[in-house]
N, C-alpha and C positions, 0 to 999 in steps of 0.2 A: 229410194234416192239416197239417202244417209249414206246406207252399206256400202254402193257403188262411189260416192263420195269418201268414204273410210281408205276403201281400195286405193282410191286417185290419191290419198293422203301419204299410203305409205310406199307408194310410186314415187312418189317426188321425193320422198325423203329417201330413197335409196341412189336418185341420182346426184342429191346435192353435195358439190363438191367446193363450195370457200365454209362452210362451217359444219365439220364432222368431228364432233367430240367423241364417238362412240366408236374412232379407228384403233384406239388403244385399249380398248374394253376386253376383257379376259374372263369368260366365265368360270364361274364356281361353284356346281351345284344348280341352285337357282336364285344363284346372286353374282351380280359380275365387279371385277375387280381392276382397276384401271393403276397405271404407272407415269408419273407425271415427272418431266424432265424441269426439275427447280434451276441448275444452276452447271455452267462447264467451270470446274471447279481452278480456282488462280491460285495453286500454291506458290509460296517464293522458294521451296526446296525442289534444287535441279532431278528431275525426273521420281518424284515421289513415288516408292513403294511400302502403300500402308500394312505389306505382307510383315517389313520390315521391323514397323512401328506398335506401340503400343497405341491407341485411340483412345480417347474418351470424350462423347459429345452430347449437352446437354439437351434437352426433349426442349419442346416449345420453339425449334426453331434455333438452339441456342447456338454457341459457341461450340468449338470443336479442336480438345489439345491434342496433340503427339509428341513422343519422346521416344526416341530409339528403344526399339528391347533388347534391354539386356541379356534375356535368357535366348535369342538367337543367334546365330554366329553369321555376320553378314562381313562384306568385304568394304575394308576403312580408307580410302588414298590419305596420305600422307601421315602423319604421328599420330597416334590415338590422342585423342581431347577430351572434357569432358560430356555429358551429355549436352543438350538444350533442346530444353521444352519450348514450344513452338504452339501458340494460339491462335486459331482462324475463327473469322467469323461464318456462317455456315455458307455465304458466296464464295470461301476459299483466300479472302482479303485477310492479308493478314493485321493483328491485334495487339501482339506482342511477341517476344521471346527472352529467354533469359538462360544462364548455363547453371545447371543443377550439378551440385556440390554437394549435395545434403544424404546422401546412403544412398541404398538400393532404392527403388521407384518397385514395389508390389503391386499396386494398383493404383488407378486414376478414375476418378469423377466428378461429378458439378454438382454444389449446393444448390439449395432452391433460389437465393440469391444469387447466382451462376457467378459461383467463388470455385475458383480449382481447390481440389483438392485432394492431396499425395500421400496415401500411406504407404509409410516404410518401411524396409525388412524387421528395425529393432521395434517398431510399435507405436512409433510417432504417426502423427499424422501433422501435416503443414498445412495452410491455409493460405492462398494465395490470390490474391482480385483477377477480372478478368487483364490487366494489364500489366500483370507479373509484378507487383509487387506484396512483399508479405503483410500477411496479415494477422493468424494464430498457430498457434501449436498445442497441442494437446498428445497424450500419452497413455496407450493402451494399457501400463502398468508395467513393473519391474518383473512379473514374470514372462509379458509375452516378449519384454526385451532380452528378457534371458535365454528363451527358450525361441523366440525368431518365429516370422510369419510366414505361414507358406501360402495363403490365400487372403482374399480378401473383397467385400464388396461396399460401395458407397451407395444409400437406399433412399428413395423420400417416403415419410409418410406423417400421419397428421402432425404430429409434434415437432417436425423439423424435418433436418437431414440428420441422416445416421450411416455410422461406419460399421462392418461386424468384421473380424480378421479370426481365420482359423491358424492356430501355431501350431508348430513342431512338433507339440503332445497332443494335439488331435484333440484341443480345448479351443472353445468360440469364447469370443470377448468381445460386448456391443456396446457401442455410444449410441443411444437412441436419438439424442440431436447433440451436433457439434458445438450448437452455442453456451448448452453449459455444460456438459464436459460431464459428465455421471458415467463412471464407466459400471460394468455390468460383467460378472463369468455367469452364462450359461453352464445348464444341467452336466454332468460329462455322462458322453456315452457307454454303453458298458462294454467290455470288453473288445474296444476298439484296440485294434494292431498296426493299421495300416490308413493312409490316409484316403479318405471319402471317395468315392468315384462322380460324385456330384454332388453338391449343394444349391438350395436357394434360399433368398430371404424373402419370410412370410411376415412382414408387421401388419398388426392390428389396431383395433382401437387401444388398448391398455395396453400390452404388452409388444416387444420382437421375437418370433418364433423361424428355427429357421428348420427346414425339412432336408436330414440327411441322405443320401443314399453310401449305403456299406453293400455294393454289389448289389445282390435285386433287394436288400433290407433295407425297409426305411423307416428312419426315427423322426418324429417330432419333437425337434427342444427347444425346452425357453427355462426359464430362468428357475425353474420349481424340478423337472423332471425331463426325464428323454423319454418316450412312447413309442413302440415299436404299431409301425401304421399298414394296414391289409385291404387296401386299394383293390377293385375288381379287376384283373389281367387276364388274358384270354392266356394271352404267351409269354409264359415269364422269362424275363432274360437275363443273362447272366450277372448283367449289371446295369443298372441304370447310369450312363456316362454321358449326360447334359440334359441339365434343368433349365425351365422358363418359366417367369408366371404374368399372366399381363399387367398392362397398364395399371388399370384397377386391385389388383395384388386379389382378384375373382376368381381366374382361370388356371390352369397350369398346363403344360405342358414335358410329358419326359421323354427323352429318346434311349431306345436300349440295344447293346451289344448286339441284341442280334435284328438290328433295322428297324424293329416296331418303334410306333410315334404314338404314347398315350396320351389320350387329351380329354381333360375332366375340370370338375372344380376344384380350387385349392385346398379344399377344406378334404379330397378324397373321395368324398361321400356319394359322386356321381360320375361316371363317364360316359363321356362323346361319342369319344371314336379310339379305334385301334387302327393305325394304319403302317402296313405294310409296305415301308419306303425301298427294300431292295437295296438299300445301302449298308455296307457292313463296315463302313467308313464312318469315326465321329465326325460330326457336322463340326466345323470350325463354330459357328454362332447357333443360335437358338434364338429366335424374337416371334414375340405375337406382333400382329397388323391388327392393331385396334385391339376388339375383344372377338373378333370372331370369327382368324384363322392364324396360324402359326406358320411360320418360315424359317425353314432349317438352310444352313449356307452349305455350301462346299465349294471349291474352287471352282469358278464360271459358272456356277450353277445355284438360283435359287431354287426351292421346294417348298411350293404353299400347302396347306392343308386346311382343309375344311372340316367340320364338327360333323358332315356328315361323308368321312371319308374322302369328297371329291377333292384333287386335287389339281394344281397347275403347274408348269416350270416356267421361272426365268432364267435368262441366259444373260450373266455377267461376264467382265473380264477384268479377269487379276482377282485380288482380294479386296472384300468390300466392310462396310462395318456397318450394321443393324442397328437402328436408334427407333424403339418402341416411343408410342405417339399414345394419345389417348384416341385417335382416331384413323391412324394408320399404321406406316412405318416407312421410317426416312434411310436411303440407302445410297451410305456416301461411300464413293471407289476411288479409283486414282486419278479419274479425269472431270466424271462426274456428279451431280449432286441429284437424286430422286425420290419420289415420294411416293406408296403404296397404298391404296386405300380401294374401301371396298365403294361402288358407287354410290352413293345417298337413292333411297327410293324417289325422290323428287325428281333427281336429273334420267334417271332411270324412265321415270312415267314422261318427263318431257321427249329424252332424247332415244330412247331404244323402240329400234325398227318393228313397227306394228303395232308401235301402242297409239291408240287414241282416247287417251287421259284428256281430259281439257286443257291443262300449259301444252301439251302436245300438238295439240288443234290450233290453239291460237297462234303457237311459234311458228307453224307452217302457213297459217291465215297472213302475219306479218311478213314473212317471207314473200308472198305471192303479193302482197302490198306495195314494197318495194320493187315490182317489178313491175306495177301498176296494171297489174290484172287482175278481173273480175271474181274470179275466182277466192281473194282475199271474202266479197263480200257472202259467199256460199260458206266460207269457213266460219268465219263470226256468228253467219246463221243457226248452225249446226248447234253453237254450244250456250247458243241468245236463247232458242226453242229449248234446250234443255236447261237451263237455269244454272248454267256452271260455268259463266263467264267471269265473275267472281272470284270461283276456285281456281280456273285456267289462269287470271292474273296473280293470285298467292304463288301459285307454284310454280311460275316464270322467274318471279324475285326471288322464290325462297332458293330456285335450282342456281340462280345468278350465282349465290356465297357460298353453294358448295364446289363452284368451279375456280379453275388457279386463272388460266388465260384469261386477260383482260380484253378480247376480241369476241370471248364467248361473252361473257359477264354482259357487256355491252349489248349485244345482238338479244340474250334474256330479258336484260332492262328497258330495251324496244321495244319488244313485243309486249312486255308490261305495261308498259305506258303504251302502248297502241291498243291493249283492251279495254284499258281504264276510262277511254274515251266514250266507249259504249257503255257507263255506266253513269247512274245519275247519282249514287249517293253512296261511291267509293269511299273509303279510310284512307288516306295517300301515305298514311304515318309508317306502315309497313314497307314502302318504295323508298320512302325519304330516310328512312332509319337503314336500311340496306345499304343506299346507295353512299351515306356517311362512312359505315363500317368499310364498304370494298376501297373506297377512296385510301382509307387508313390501310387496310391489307395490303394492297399494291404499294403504298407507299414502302412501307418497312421491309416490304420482302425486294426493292430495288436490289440489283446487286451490291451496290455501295454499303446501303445497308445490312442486307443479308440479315434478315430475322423472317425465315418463309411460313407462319404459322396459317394455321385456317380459321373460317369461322370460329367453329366448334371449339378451334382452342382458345382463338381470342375471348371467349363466352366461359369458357372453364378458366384461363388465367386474368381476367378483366383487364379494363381498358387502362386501369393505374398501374397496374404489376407489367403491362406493355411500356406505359410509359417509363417507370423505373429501367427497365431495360434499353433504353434508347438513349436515358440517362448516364447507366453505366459507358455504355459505349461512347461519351462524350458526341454525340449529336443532338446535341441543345436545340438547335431551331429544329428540326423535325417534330423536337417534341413540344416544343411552345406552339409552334403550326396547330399538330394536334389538339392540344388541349384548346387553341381558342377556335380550330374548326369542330370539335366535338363540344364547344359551350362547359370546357370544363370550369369549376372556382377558381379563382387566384390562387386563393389559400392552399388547394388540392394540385393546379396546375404549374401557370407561369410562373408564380413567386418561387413555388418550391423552386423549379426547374431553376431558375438565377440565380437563387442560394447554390446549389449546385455547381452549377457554373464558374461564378465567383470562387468557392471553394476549390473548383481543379486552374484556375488562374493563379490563382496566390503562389502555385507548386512551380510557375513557369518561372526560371530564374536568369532569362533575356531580358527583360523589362522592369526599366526602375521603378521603385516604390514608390515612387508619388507618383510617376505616371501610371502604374498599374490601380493606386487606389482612386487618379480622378479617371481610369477607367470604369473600376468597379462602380465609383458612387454615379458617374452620370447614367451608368443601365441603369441600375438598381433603385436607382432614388429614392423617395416614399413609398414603394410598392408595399403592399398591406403582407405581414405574410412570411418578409423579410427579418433576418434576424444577422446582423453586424457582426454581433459576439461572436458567432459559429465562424462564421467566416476569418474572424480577426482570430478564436483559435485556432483555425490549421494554420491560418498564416505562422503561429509559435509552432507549429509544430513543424513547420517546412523551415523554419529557423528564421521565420521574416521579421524581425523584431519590430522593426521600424515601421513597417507596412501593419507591422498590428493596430500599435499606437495609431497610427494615422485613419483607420479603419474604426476603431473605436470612438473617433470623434465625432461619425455620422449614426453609432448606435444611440438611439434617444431613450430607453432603460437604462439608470444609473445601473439598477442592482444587476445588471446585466455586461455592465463597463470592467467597476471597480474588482469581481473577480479576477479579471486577467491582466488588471494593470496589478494585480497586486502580485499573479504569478510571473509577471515581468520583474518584478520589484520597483514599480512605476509607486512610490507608496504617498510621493508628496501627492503625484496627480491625480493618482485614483482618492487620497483625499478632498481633492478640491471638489473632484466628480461627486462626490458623496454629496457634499455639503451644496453644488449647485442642485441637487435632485431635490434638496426639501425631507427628506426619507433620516429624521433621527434616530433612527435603530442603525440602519447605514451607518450612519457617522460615527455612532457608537464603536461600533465593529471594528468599522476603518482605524481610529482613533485606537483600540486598543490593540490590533494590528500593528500599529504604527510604533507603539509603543515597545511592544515585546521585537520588535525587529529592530530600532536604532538605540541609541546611548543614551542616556536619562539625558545628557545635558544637549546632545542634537534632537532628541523629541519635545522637548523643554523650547527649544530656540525656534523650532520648525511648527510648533501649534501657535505659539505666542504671536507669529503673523495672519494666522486665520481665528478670526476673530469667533465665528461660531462655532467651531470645534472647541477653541478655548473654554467659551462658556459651558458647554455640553462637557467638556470632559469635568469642568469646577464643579458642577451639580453633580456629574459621577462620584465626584469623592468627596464629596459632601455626605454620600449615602454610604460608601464603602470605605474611604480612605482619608479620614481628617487629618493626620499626619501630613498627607499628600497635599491634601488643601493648603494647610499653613506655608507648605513651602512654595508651595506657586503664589502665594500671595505674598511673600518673600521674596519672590523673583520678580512682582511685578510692583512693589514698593508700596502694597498697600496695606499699612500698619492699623487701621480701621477693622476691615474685615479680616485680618490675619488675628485682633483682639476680638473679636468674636468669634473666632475659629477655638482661641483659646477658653471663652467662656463655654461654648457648647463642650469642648471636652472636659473641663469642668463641670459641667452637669451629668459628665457619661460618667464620671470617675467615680470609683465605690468607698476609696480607701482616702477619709478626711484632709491628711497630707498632700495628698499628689492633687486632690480638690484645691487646695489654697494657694500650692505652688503654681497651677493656670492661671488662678484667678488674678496672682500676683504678678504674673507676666500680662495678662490681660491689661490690667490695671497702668503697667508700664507704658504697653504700645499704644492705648488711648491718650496716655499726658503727653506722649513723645506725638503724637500725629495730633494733638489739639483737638481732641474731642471729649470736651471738657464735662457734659452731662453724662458721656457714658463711662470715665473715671469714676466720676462721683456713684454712682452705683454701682459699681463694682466694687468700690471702697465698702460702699455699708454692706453688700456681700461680704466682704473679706468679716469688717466687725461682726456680722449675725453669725458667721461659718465658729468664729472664734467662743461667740457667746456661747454658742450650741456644742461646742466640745468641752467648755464648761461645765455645763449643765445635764450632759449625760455622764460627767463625772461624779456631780452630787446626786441628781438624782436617778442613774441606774436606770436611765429609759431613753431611748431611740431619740434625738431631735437632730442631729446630721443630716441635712438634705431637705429640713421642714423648710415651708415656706414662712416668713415675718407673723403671718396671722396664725397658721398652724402652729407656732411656734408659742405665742403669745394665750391664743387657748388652750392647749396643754397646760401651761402654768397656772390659768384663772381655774381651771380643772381641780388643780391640787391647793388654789388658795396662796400662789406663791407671791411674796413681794415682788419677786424680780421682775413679776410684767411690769411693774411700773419702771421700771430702770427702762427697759424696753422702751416703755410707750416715752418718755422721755427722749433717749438719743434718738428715737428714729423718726419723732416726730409725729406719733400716730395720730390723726385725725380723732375729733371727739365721736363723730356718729359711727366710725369704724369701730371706736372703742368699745361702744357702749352697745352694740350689735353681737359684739364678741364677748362681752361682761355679762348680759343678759340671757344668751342660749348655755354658757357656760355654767352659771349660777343654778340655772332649771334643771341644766344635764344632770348637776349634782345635787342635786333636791337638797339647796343651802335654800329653803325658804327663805329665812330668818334676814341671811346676810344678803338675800335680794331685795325685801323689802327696805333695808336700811340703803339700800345700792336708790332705789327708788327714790330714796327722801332724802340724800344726800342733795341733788338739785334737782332744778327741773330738767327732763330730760329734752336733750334736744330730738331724740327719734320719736317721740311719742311715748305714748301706753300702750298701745294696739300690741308693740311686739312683747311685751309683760306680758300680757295676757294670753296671746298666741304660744309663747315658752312653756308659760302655766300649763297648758290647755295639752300639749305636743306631751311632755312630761308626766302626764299624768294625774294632774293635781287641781281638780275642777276648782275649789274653794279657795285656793289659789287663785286662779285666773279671775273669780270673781270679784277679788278686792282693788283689781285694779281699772274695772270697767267704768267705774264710776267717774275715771280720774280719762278716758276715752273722748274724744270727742262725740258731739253729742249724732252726727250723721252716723257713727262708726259704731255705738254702742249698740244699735237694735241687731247688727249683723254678729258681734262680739255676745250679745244675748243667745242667739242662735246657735251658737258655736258651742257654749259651753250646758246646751240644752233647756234654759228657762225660757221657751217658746211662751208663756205667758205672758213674763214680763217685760218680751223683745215685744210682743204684740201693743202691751199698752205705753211705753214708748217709742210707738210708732204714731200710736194715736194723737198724743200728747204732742208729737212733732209735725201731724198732721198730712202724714208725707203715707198715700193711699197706693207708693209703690212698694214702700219698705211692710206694710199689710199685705199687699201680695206677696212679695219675697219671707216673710213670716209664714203667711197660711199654704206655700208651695216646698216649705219643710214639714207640715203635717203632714201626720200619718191617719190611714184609715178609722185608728181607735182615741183619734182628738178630735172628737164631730162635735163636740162644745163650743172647742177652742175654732172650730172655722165658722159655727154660727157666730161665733161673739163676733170675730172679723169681720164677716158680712154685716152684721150689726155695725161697727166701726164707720167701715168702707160706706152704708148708707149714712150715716150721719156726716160724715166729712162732705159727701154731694149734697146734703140739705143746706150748710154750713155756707157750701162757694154758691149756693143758688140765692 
C-alpha cells in the first residue's frame, strides 16, 4: 500500500503546476544548481553597458559602484568630461554619484563597512561612504608612487579590509586592513621580467600571501620569501592567465592557456578536478558559486564546473559581473539582477521529483488538504506510521529560508504548521524563529531597499551588521521596525538607530536650528542609550554652531557638555555647565581652560560673577599660586584674608628678611581692615622674628622660624638670662613657664639649679612633673627627692615609676586605698613572690579593717 501510495506521490507532483520551484533546477553531478531572478535592474544611466564600465559590487547583498574605464576606448557624445562614479543599491536604485577628479581609478572595491574604495595609478588609495562622500586616504608609499600601479586588488579577511597593488617593477605592497594603514613590501620574485599572467590574494590568519603565476610558474609570496609551488597538473599550460579562490579563501581555482580549469585547495596540496573547457579564449571573470563549483564567464556565456568535472552552461547576454557569496553567486548584467546557488539538501529532499523524504510527504499531504481531499488523510498516515512527522515538519521550515519567493516560503510554512497539528508536544520555537527571520529577509531585499541576502548570510553576517547596513543607507524606520519586531535592546537597537538619525539630520541644511533641534529632542527624548554630545558634534562639524549649543542643552552629562562648548569657545557657558554638574575636577579644568584662553583681567572679571568657581579657583592657589591668591583678594577688597595670605607666605619664606617684610605688610592690612587681635600678633611676630636674629647672632645657633616656647627652651638649655626678657614682654604664663624650666633643667642634668628652681616657690604645676623629668633623664635619686613633696594619691604611682615597689606598696597601705595594692602588685614580677604575699597580707587586712 505505501509503494503504491509513494508512486501516487510523485504523480501528483509532477503534475502540479501553481508551485514548481524545481522548473529552474540545473543539475551538477549529483547536486542541482538553481538561478533565481533577484531584481530587473533600474539604472539611471541611459542604456548601460557594463562592457563599458569598470564594477565593483559588495558580497552580502551590497551596494554596486561603476565608473567608466578608462583603459577602453568607448564612444563619448558631446566634449569629453570628467569621470563620475555612480553607486547603486543592488535593486539598481540609485545611492549616489559624484565626478572623480582624483587620478587614474586602477581598481575598485567595498570595505566590510561597505565604504568604496579607489586605488590609484600613483598609490593612493581614497575612502569614500556609501553616499559619495569622503572619508580617508591612505598611501602605498613613495615608491609605488614613483614607479606607478599596474594592478591591484581590494580583499576581506580577519583583520579587516586590505588593499595589495602590483607596480611597474613587478613589486606587491599590502595594507592588511585600511583602518590603520601599515603598509607592507612583499618578498620580490626572482628574476621576474615581465608582468604576472595572473595573481590572487591568499590571506590567512597571521599573515597576506599572495600566489603568482609567471606563465605555468607559480610562487608563493608573503612578506619573508617567494616559493616556487609544484601543484599536481595532468596538462601543463603554457601559462596560467586567471586566478580564483573562494569565498572562504579554502579553494582555488586556475584557468590555463590552453582551456584547462584546475580546481583544488588553496594551499595546492590537493586537487579536484582538471577540466577540459575547449575554450582557448581567457574567460573575462573567474568566480566560485559558494564553495563548491566555479564559474568561468565569456561573452553570453556562463561555464559552471563542478569538483567532479560535471559541468553546466548558462546563457547570458552582454557582459555580466560575478559577485562571489559565501553561498552562491550573484550575477549582475545590464538588465538584470541574479542569484546562483547550488540547491540546499532540505529543499532538494522536499521538492525534487521522486523523493519521499518526510517534508516531501507532508507538502504533498498539505496540498491535497487544501483541495479538501481525502487523500491529505493517507499522506499524514504514511509518515504518523513511520514516526517522521516531526522530521517532515523541521524540514518544511528549515526548506522555507533556503527559498527567495515568498509564495513558496509561505506554501512551506503551511504545510509546517499543518503537521504540527498532528503532533502533541511540538517545539514551535523553530517555526516562530523562521518565520521572524523570512519576515526580515523579504523585508530588506524589497526593491526599494535592495539588500537580497539569504539565510545563510544573514547567520554568517548577524542580525546587527544587517542592521548597520540599513543604517548606512538612511532607512531608519526599517530598522527600528526591525529591531522592535526582532525584540532587539534599546541600547543595541532603536536608540543607536536615533543617534544615527539625529546625526544625518543635523547635515540637512533646509531646516532651521531650532526647528531641527525641537525636532531632534521630541524623537529623541530620554531614550536610554542616547548620547547629545555625538549628535551636537557633527552638528560642529556640518558647521551647525548654533544647533550644537542648542543640542547640548538636553545633553544631561556635564563632562560630556563642556568639551564641545569649549571647542566652540562657548567658555563662559561651558563654565556655568561645569559648575551646575556638581563635578569639581570639571570646574577645575574648565576654570583653568578659562584662564589660559582669555586676559588675566577678563578671567578675573568673568569668575568674580560665578561665585563657586571663584572659590574653587581661591583654594587652587592657596595650594599652587599665593601670589595669585593676594591679588584676587586685592581685587575683591579683602584686606583680612589678603593679611593672611601675607602671613602664610611668611611662614613659607626661608630668607629672615623677606620673612619680616610679609609679616610687615601683614601687620599693615590688619590695622587698615580693623582686625585688631590679629595686628597684635602679628606685632609680637614681627618682635620674636627680631629677637631671634639676635640671638643667632650671639649665639651661633639656628632660632629663625622657632616657635615662642621652642625658642625660650633653647635658651633655658644654655642657662641664658634672656628667657626672662622673653618671658616678660610676651607675657608667658607661669605653668607654661615652669613646664619649660623644668624638662629643660633635667635635659641638662643641672640638678643642682633644679632643685634651687623647686624651692624658689611653690610650684604651681605640681611635683609629679620633677619627678617624671628626673625619672625621663636618667637620674632615679633625683626623682626621689621630689616624691615626697607629690601628693599623697600620686606618690604610690610615682613610687612605682622610679622602682621602689616596696615602699609604693606600704604607702598604699598606709592610704589604705586596696586599688593602689593592686596597681603595685600588677607591676611585680615573677621573682618578687614576697612582695605579692606581703600585699595579699595588706589587701586581707584592709577587708578585716572595713568589716
Amino acid at each position: 500500500h505505501h509503494v503504491t501510495l509513494c508512486c501516487g506521490l510523485i504523480l501528483f507532483r509532477c503534475f502540479m503546476a501553481d508551485v514548481n520551484p524545481t522548473a529552474d533546477w540545473n543539475p551538477l553531478g549529483e547536486v542541482f544548481y538553481k538561478k533565481t531572478e533577484l531584481y530587473s535592474m533600474n539604472w539611471t544611466i541611459d542604456q548601460v553597458d557594463l562592457a563599458q564600465f569598470m564594477v565593483a559590487a559588495a558580497p552580502y547583498g551590497g551596494p554596486i559602484a561603476l565608473v567608466r574605464d578608462e583603459r577602453k576606448i568607448i564612444r563619448v557624445k558631446g566634449a569629453a568630461t570628467k569621470p563620475i562614479v555612480y553607486i547603486y543599491s543592488a535593486s539598481g536604485n540609485a545611492i549616489a554619484s559624484f565626478k572623480w577628479d582624483g587620478g587614474r581609478i586602477i581598481q575598485m572595491g567595498w570595505s566590510k563597512s561597505e565604504d568604496l574604495v579607489l586605488v590609484l595609478d600613483d598609490g593612493v588609495i581614497r575612502i569614500i561612504d556609501m553616499h559619495g562622500e569622503y572619508k580617508n586616504s591612505l598611501s602605498l608609499g613613495e615608491e609605488v608612487k614613483a614607479a606607478k600601479v599596474l594592478e591591484a586588488r581590494v580583499f576581506q579577511c580577519q583583520s579587516g579590509t586590505g588593499v595589495i597593488a602590483l607596480s611597474s617593477s613587478y613589486r606587491f605592497f599590502v595594507i592588511s586592513d585600511i583602518d590603520q594603514g601599515r603598509m607592507k613590501r612583499l618578498a620580490d620574485i626572482p628574476d621576474i621580467d615581465y608582468p604576472p599572467s595572473s595573481w590572487v590574494v591568499i590571506p590567512d590568519d597571521r599573515s597576506v600571501k599572495v600566489l603568482v603565476a609567471i606563465g605555468n610558474q607559480l610562487h608563493l609570496v608573503d612578506a619573508a620569501q617567494a616559493t616556487l609551488q609544484y601543484p599536481e597538473v595532468k596538462q601543463l599550460p603554457d601559462a596560467y592567465v586567471e586566478m580564483a579562490v573562494s569565498f572562504d579563501y579554502r579553494y582555488l581555482a586556475m584557468f590555463g592557456s590552453n582551456g584547462m580549469l584546475w580546481v583544488g585547495l588553496s594551499n595546492l596540496k590537493e586537487v579536484y578536478c582538471e577540466c577540459n573547457t575547449q575554450a582557448m579564449q581567457r574567460p573575462r571573470q573567474l568566480a566560485w558559486c559558494g564553495s563548491g563549483a566555479i564559474v568561468a564567464g565569456w561573452e553570453n556565456l556562463l561555464f559552471m564546473v563542478g569538483p567532479n568535472k560535471d559541468w553546466v552552461n548558462f546563457h547570458v547576454f552582454g557582459e555580466v559581473c560575478l559577485v562571489p557569496e559565501p553561498d552562491g553567486l550573484r550575477i549582475v548584467s545590464n538588465d538584470s539582477h541574479e542569484f546562483l546557488q547550488r540547491v540546499p539538501d532540505v529543499v532538494e529532499d522536499v521538492f525534487k521529483i521522486g523523493s519521499v523524504q518526510p517534508g516531501a510527504v507532508l507538502f504533498d499531504a498539505f496540498k491535497e488538504f487544501e483541495k479538501k481531499s481525502a487523500k491529505a488523510d493517507e499522506y499524514i498516515r504514511v509518515i504518523r506510521d513511520n514516526r517522521t512527522l516531526s522530521t517532515a515538519v523541521d524540514q518544511c521550515i528549515q526548506a522555507s529560508g533556503a527559498e527567495f519567493l515568498p509564495k513558496v516560503q509561505r506554501a512551506l510554512l503551511k504545510a509546517a504548521s499543518f503537521g504540527k497539528c498532528f503532533l502533541d508536544d511540538y517545539n514551535p520555537k523553530l517555526f516562530f524563529n523562521m518565520c521572524r527571520k523570512l519576515r526580515v529577509l523579504n523585508a530588506v531585499s524589497y526593491f526599494q531597499i535592495g539588500i537580497p541576502i539569504t539565510l545563510t548570510q544573514l547567520e554568517k553576517m548577524s542580525l546587527r551588521v544587517l542592521i548597520d547596513r540599513l543604517v548606512l543607507r538612511r532607512h531608519f524606520c526599517l530598522a527600528i521596525r526591525i529591531c522592535e519586531y526582532m525584540q532587539v535592546p534599546d541600547t543595541e537597537g532603536a536608540s543607536r538607530i536615533l543617534a544615527h538619525w539625529a546625526c544625518y539630520k543635523v547635515q540637512q541644511s533646509n531646516v532651521s536650528d531650532q526647528q531641527l533641534a525641537d525636532q531632534i529632542a521630541q524623537k529623541l527624548g530620554d531614550t536610554r542609550g542616547i548620547s547629545y554630545s555625538e549628535i551636537a558634534s557633527r552638528a560642529i562639524d556640518s558647521g551647525r554652531r548654533e544647533l550644537a549649543i542648542r543640542l547640548l542643552d538636553y545633553e544631561p552629562r556635564a563632562a560630556e557638555q563642556v568639551p564641545l562648548l569649549i571647542q566652540m569657545n562657548e567658555l563662559t557657558r561651558a563654565l556655568e555647565k561645569a559648575i551646575s554638574s556638581g563635578d569639581t575636577d570639571l570646574v577645575y579644568t574648565m576654570v583653568m581652560q578659562l584662564k589660559d584662553s582669555l586676559t588675566r583681567e577678563k578671567f578675573l572679571m568673568t569668575i568674580q560673577q560665578l561665585p563657586v568657581a571663584l572659590s574653587l579657583y581661591m583654594q587652587l592657589c592657596r595650594l599652587e599660586d599665593k601670589t595669585e591668591l593676594k591679588d584676587m583678594y586685592e581685587m575683591l577688597d579683602r584686606k583680612g584674608d589678603k593679611a593672611s595670605v601675607c602671613v602664610e607666605m611668611a611662614l613659607d619664606a626661608t630668607a629672615p628678611q623677606k620673612r619680616l617684610d610679609w609679616l610687615e605688610e601683614a601687620k599693615m592690612l590688619y590695622t587698615t581692615g580693623r582686625h585688631l587681635f590679629e595686628a597684635k600678633v602679628t606685632d609680637d611676630q614681627i618682635k620674636l622674628l627680631g629677637h631671634q636674629k639676635m640671638l643667632e647672632g650671639k649665639l651661633s645657633s639656628k632660632f629663625v622660624g622657632l616657635p615662642l616656647s621652642d625658642t625660650m627652651y633653647q635658651l633655658m638649655l644654655r642657662n641664658s638670662p634672656f628667657v626672662e626678657k622673653l618671658r616678660s614682654e610676651f607675657k608667658v604664663p607661669d605653668k607654661r613657664y615652669w613646664w619649660m624650666k623644668v624638662k629643660a633643667l633635667a635635659e641638662a642634668h643641672n640638678w643642682l639649679e633644679l632643685e634651687r628652681f623647686a624651692k624658689s616657690k611653690k610650684s604651681p604645676i605640681g611635683y609629679e612633673p620633677f619627678v617624671n623629668a628626673c625619672h625621663d633623664n636618667g637620674s632615679r635619686s633625683e626623682a626621689v627627692k621630689y616624691i615626697a613633696r607629690v601628693t599623697p594619691e600620686s606618690q604610690v604611682k610615682c613610687y612605682v615609676q622610679v622602682g621602689s615597689l616596696e615602699v609604693a606598696a606600704d604607702r598604699a597601705f598606709q592610704l589604705r586605698s586596696e586599688e593602689l595594692l593592686e596597681y603595685v602588685q600588677s607591676r611585680c614580677g615573677a621573682s618578687r613572690r614576697s612582695l605579692v604575699e606581703k600585699i595579699n597580707s595588706m589587701k586581707a587586712q584592709l577587708a578585716q579593717m572595713r568589716r
